[in-house]
DRENMARBA-442172 format. One record per residue (C-alpha): residue number from 1; residue in three letters; x, y, z. Coordinates in Angstrom, 2 decimals, decimal comma, always signed. Example, Ala and Ser with C-alpha at 12.3 -4.5 7.8 and 13.67 -1.06 7.14 Angstrom:
<recs>
REC  nr rest       u       v       w
REC   1  ALA  +12,30   -4,50   +7,80
REC   2  SER  +13,67   -1,06   +7,14
</recs>
This chain:
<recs>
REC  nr rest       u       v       w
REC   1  UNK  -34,88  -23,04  +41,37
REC   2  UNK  -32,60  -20,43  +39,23
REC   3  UNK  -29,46  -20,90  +40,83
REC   4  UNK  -26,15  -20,18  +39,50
REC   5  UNK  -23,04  -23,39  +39,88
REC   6  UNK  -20,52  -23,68  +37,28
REC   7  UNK  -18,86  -27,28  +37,20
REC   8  UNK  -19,21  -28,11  +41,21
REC   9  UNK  -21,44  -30,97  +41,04
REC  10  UNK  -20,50  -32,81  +37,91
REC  11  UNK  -18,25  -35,36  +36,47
REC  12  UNK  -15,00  -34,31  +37,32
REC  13  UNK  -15,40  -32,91  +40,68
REC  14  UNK  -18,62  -35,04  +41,35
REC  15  UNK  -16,02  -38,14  +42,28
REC  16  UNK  -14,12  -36,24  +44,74
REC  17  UNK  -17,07  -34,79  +46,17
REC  18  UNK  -17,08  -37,06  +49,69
REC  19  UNK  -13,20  -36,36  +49,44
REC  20  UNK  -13,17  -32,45  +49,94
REC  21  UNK  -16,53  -32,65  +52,45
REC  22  UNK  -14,59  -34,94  +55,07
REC  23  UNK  -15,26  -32,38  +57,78
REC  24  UNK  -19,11  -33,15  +57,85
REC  25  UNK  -20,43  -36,03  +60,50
REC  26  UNK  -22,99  -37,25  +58,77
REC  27  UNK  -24,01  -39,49  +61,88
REC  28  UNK  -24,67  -36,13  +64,07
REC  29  UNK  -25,89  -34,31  +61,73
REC  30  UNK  -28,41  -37,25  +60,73
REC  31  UNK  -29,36  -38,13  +64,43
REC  32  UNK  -30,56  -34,54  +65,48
REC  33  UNK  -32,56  -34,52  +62,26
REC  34  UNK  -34,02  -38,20  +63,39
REC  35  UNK  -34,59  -36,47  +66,53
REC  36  UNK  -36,09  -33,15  +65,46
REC  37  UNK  -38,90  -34,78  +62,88
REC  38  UNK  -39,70  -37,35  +65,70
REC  39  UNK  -40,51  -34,33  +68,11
REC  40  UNK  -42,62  -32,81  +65,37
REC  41  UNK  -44,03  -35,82  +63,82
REC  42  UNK  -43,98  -39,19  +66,22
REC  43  UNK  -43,70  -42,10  +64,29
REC  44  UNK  -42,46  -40,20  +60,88
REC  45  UNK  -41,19  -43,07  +58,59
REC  46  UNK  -41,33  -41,77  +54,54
REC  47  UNK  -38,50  -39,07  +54,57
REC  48  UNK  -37,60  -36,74  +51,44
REC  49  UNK  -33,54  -35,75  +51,18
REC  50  UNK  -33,72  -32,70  +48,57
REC  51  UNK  -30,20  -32,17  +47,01
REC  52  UNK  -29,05  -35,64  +48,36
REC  53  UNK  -25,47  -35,42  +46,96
REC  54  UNK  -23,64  -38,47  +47,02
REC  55  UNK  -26,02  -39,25  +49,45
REC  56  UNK  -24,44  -39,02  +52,75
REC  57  UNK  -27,56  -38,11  +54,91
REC  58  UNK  -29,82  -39,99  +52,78
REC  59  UNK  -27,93  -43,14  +53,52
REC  60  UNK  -27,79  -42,57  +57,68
REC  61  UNK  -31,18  -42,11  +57,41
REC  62  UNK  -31,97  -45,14  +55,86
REC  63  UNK  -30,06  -46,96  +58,21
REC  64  UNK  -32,27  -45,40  +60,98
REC  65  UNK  -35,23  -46,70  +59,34
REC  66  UNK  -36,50  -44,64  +57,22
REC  67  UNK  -38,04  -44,77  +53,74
REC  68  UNK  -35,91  -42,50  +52,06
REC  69  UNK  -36,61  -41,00  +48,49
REC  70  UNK  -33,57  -38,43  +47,85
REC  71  UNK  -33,08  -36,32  +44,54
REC  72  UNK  -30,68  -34,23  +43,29
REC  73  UNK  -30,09  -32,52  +39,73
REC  74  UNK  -26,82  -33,54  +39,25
REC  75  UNK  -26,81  -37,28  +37,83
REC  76  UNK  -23,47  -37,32  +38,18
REC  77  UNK  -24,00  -37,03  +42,17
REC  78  UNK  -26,65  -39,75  +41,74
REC  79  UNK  -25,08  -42,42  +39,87
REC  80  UNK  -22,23  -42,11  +42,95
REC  81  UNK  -25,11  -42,37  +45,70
REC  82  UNK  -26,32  -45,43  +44,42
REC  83  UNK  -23,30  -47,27  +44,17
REC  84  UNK  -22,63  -46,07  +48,03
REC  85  UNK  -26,37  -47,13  +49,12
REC  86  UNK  -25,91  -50,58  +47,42
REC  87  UNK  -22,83  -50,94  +49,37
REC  88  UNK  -23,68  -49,67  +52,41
REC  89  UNK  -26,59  -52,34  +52,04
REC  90  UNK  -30,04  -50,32  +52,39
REC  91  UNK  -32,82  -49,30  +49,77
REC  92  UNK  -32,91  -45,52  +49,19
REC  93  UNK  -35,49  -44,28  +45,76
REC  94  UNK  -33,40  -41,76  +44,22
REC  95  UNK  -33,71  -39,38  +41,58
REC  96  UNK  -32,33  -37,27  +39,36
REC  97  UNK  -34,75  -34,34  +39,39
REC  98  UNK  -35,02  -30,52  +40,15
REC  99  UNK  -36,15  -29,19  +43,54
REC 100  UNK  -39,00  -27,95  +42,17
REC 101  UNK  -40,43  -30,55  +40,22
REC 102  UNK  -41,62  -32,66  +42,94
REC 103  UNK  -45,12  -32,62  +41,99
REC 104  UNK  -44,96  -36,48  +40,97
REC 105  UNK  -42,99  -38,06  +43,26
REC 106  UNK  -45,28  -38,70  +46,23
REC 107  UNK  -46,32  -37,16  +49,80
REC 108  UNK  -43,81  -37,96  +52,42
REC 109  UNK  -43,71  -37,11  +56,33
REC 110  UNK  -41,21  -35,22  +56,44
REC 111  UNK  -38,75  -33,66  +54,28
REC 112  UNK  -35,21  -32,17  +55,08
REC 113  UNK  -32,18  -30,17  +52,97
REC 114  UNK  -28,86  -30,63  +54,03
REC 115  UNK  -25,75  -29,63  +52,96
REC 116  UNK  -26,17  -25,51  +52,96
REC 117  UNK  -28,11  -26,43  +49,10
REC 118  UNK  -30,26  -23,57  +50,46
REC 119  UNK  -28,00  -20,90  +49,89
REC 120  UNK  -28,02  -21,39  +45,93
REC 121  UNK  -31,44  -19,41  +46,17
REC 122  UNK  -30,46  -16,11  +45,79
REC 123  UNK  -33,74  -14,03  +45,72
REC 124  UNK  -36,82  -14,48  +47,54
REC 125  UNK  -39,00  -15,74  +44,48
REC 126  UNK  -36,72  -19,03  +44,70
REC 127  UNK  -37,62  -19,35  +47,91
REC 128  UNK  -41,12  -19,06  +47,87
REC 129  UNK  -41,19  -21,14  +45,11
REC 130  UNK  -38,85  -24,00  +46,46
REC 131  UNK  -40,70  -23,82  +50,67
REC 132  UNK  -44,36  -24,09  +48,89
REC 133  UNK  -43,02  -26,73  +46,61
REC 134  UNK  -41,70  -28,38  +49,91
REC 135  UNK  -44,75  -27,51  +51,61
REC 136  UNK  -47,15  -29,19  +48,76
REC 137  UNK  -45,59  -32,45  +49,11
REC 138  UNK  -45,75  -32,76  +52,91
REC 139  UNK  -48,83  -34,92  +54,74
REC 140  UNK  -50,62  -32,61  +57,22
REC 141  UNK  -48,30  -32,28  +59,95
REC 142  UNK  -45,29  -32,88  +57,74
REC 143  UNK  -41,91  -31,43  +59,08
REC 144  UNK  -39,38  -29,70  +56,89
REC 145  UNK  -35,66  -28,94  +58,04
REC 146  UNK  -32,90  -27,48  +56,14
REC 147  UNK  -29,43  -26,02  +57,66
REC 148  UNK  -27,26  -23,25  +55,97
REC 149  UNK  -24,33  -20,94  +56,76
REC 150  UNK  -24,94  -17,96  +59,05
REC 151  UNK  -25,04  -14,94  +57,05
REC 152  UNK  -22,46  -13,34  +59,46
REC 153  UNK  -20,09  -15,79  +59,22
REC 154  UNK  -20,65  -15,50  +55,25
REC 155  UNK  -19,39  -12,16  +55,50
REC 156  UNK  -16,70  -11,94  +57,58
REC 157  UNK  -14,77  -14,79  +55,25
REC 158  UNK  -13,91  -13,02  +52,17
REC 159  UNK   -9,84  -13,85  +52,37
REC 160  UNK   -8,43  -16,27  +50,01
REC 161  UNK   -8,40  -19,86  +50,81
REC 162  UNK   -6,24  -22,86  +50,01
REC 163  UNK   -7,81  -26,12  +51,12
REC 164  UNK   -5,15  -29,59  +50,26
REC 165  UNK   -7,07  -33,08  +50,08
REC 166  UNK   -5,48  -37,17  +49,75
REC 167  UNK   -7,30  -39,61  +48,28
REC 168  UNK   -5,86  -42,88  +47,85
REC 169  UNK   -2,44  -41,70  +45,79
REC 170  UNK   -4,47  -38,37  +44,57
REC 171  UNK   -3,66  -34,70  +45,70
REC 172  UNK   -6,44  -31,93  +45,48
REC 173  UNK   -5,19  -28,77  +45,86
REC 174  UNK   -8,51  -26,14  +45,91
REC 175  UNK   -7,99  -22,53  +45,67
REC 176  UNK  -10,91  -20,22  +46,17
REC 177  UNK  -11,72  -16,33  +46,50
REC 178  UNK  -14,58  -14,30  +47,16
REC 179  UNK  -16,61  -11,54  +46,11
REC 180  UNK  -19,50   -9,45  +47,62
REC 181  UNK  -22,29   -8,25  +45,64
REC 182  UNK  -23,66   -5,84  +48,07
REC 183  UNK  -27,13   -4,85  +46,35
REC 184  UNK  -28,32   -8,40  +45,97
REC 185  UNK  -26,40  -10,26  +48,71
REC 186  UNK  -24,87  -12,46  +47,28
REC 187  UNK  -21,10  -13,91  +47,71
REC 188  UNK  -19,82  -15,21  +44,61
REC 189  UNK  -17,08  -17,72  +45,07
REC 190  UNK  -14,00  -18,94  +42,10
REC 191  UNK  -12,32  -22,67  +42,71
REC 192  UNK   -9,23  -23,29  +41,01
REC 193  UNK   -8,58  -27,18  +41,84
REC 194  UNK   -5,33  -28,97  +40,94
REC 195  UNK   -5,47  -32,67  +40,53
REC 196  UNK   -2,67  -34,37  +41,00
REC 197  UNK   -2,45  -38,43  +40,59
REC 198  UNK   +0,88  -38,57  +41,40
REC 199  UNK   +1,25  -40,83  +37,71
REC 200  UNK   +2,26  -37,33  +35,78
REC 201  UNK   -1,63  -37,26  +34,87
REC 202  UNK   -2,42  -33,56  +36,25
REC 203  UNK   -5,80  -31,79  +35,68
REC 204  UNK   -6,88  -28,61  +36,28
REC 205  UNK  -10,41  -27,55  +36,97
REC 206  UNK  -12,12  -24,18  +37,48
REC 207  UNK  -15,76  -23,99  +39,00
REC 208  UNK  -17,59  -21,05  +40,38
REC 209  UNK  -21,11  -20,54  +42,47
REC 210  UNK  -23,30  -17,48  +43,86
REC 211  UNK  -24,74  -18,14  +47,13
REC 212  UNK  -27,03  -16,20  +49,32
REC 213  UNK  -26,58  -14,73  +52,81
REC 214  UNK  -29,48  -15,05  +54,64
REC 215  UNK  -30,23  -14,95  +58,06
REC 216  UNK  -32,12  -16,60  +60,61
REC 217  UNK  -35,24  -14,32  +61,01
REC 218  UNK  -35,35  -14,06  +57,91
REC 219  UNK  -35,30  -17,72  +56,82
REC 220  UNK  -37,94  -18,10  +59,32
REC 221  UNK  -40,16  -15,34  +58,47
REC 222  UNK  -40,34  -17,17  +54,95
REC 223  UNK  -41,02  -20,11  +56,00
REC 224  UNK  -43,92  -19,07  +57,94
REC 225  UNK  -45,36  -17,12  +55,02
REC 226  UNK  -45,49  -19,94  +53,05
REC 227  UNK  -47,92  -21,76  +55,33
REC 228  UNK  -45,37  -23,14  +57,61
REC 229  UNK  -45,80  -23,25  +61,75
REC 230  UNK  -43,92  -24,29  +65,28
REC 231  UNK  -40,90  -22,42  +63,47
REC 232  UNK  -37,71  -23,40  +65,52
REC 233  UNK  -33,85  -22,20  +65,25
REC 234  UNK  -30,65  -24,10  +65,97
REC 235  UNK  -27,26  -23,35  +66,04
REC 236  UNK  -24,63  -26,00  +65,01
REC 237  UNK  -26,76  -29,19  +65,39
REC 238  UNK  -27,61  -29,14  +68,73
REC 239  UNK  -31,06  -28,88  +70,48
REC 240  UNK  -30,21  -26,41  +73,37
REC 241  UNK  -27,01  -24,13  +70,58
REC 242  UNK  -28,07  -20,34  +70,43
REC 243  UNK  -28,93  -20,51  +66,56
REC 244  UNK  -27,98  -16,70  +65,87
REC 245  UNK  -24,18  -16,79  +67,20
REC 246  UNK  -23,71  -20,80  +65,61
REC 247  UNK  -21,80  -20,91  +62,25
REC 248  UNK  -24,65  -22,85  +60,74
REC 249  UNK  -27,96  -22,64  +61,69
REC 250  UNK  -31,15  -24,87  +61,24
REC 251  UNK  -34,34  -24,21  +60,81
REC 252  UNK  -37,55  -26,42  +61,16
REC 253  UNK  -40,85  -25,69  +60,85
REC 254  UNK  -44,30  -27,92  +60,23
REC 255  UNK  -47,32  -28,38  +57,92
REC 256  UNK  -49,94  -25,74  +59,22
REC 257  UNK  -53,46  -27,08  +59,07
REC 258  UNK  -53,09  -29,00  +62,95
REC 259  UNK  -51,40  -29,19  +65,84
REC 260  UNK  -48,39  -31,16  +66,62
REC 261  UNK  -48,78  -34,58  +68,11
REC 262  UNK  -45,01  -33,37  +69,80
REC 263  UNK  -47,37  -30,28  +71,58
REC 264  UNK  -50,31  -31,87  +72,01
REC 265  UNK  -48,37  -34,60  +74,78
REC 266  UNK  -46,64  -32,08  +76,49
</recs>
């Protein structure tokens, strides 16, 4: 994947990553996947995370059962998920590897990316490259999930932003502004973070990413052409959420080749 992040991921930032992504519930998020790849694929067990993070999902996941191999480029990331896994007491495989360089790493049941990671694909050739990848490393019947941020909603939110965050005698002030590049579709996004430890040790720390606006016919219409079937939409992590007007939006879609155990009992 050719994606474009300056500094978001890595050492600095990396270890206040879980601090300035409070607002996600990992639990719900991690339950309707649990509940969308057993629809698909009853009895799924050997689970992919792809850009795991610090490994939030990766770790409710595990904790559901699962056999959880999760990967991410940024080592950085890794190194934190590990110590969290070990804590939290479960056995996740991770690894610090590219999206699409999963041609070594096994077949699994069912794969997911969560997180909005999508968006960092900013033309359609990443795409294609990153859903066969995904598609390639799937058992027949395999499900793959990922979520990202309506492209409407993308749009409309192109004021400047001040986000403040505490962390255990730590302020992070995070400043951020947009830009639209119309002809390719792409919002490109500045941070400014201040990081204050309160100890007269002060850092500053400028990062900047591109990320796509897609939408959810489109995401879909992808999917499908890379040998992907039983394409379904969501809207905000919830089974029966109109996946157009939610803020983020999920898409699923299975291993063509046979048909779903999930239809094949109804």
């Amino acid at each position: 994947m050719v994606a474009y992040s300056h500094n978001m991921f890595e050492a600095e930032l990396a270890q206040y990553y879980d601090v300035m992504r409070q607002y996600r519930d990992y639990a719900k998020e991690c339950q309707f996947a649990h509940d969308l790849i057993q629809k698909y694929y009853p009895g799924a067990k050997h689970v992919l995370d792809i850009a795991c993070g610090t490994g939030g999902h990766a770790i409710e996941m595990a904790q559901r059962g699962y056999d959880v191999t999760a990967i991410d480029k940024s080592q950085d990331m890794i190194n934190i998920a590990r110590e969290k896994a070990e804590k939290a007491g479960v056995t996740i495989d991770f690894d610090c590897i590219d999206v699409n360089d999963l041609s070594s790493i096994g077949e699994f049941q069912a794969a997911y990316c969560l997180g909005y990671t999508f968006l960092y694909m900013t033309n359609y050739a990443d795409v294609v490259e990153f859903f066969t990848t995904v598609h390639e490393v799937l058992s027949p019947q395999g499900v793959f999930l990922l979520d990202f941020i309506n492209g409407w909603s993308l749009i409309e939110e192109f004021h400047r932003d001040k986000f403040v965050y505490q962390h255990e005698g730590t302020t992070i002030f995070q400043f951020e502004q947009a830009t639209l590049k119309k002809r390719e579709r792409v919002k490109h996004i500045e941070f400014y973070y201040l990081i204050d430890h309160h100890d007269g040790n002060v850092k500053t720390v400028f990062a900047e990413e591109d990320v796509r606006i897609f939408f959810n016919d489109e995401v879909s219409m992808l999917l499908s052409s890379c040998g992907f079937g039983n394409i379904e939409s969501f809207g905000d992590y919830a089974m029966d959420e109109n996946a157009d007007a939610a803020y983020i939006i999920i898409v699923a879609g299975q291993k063509a080749g046979g048909i779903s155990k999930a239809k094949e009992r109804d």
